[in-house]
KELO-200013 format. One record per atom (N, C-alpha, C): chain; residue in one letter; x, y, z; atom name. Coordinates in pm, whole numbers, plus 50000, padded with zeros to 5 digits. Layout:
A_A_X_Y_Z_CA
...
END
This chain:
A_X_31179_73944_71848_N
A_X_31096_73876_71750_CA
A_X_30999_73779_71817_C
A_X_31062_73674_71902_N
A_X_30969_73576_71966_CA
A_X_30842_73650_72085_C
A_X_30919_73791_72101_N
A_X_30801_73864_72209_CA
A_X_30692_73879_72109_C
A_X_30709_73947_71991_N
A_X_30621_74028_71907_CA
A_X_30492_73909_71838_C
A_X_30566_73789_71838_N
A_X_30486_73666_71792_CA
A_X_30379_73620_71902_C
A_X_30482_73617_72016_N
A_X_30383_73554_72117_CA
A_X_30261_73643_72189_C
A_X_30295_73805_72168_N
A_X_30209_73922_72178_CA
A_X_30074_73869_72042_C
A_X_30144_73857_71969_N
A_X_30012_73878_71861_CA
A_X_29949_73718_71888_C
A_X_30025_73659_71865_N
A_X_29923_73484_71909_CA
A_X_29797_73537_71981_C
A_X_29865_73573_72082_N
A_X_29775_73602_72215_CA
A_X_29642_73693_72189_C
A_X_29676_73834_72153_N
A_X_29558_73911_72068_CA
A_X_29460_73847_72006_C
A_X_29531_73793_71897_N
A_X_29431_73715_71786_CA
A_X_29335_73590_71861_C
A_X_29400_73491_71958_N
A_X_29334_73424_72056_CA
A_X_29220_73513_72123_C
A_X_29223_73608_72180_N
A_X_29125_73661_72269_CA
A_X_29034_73746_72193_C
A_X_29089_73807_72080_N
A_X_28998_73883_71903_CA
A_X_28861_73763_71910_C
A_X_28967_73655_71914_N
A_X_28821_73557_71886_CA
A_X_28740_73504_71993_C
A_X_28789_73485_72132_N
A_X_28708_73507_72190_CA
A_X_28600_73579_72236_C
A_X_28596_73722_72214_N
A_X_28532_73838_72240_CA
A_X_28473_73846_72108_C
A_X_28464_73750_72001_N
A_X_28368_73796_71868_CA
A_X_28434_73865_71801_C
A_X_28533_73892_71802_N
A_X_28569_73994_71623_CA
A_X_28601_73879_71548_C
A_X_28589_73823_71482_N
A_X_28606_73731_71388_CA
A_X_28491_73686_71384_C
A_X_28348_73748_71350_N
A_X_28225_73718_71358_CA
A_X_28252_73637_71138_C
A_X_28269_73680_71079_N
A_X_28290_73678_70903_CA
A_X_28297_73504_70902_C
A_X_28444_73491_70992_N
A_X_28505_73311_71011_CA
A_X_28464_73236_71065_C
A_X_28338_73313_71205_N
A_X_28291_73226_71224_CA
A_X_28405_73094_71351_C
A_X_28266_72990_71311_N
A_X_28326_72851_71393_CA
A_X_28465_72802_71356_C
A_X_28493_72811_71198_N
A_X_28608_72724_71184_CA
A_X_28717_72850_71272_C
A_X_28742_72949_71300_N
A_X_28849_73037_71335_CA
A_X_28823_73007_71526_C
A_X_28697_73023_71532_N
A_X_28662_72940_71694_CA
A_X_28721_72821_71720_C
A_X_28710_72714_71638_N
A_X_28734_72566_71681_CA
A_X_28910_72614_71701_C
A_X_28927_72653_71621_N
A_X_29108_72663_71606_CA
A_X_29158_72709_71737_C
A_X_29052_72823_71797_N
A_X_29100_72874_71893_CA
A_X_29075_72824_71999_C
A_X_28991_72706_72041_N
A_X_28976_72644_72169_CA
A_X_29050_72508_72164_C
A_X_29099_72466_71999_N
A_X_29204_72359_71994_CA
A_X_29338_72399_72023_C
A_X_29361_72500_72070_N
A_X_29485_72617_72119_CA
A_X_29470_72638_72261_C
A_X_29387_72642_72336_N
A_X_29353_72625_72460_CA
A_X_29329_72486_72524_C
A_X_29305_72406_72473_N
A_X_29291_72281_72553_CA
A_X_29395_72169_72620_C
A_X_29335_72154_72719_N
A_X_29422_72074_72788_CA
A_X_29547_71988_72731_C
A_X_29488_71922_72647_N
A_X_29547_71788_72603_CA
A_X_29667_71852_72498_C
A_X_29658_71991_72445_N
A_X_29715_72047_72364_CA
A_X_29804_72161_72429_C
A_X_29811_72163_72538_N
A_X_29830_72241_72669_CA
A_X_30015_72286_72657_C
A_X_30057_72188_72688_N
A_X_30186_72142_72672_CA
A_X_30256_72207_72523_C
A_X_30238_72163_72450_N
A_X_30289_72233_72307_CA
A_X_30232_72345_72240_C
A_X_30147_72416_72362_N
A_X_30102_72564_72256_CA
A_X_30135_72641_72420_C
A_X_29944_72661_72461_N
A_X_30003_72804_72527_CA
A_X_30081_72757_72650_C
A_X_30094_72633_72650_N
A_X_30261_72681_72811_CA
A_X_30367_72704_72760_C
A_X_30403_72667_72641_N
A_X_30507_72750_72571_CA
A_X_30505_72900_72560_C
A_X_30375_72946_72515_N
A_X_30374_73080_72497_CA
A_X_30401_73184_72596_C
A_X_30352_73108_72744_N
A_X_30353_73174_72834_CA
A_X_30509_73203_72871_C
A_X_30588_73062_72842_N
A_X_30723_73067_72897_CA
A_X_30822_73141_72830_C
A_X_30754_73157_72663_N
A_X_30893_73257_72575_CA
A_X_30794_73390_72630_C
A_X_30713_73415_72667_N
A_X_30676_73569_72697_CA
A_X_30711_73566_72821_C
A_X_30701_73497_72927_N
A_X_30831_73542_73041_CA
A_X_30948_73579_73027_C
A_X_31016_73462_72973_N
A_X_31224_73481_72962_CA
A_X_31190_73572_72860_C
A_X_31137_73642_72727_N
A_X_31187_73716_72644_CA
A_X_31087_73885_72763_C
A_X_31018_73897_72784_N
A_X_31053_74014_72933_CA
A_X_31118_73988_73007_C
A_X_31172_73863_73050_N
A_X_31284_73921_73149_CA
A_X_31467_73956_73126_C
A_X_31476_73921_72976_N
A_X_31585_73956_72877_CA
A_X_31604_74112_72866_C
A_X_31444_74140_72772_N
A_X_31389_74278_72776_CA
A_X_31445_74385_72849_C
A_X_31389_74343_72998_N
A_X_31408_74414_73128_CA
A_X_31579_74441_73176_C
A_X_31621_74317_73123_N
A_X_31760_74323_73203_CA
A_X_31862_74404_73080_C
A_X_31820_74368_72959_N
A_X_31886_74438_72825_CA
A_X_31860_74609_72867_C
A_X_31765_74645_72893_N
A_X_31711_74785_72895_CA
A_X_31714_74854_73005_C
A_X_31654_74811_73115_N
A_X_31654_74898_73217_CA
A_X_31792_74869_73321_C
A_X_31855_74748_73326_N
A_X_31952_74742_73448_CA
A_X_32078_74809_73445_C
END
């Protein structure tokens, strides 16, 4: 569950970087660089990064070992 969340966070983050969310516009932009920033760093994506590590390396050891 926490892979499938932190997979799609991530999508939808970079959707808007690359312009598909042209309709939303700035307010769906601002959201997404207040999700990237430093100061906000700590309680979004270094978390994200860290449940999408340990939940592949659960993954990996559940499945393939």
């Amino acid at each position: 569950m926490n892979l499938m969340l932190n997979c799609y966070v991530k999508v939808c983050y970079y959707e808007v970087l690359t312009g598909m969310w042209v309709r939303n516009g700035n307010q769906i932009r601002g959201q997404a660089m207040t999700y990237i920033q430093s100061h906000f760093c700590k309680s979004t994506i270094d978390v994200d990064i860290y449940l999408l590590q340990v939940t592949t390396v659960h993954f990996f050891l559940l499945y393939f070992a």
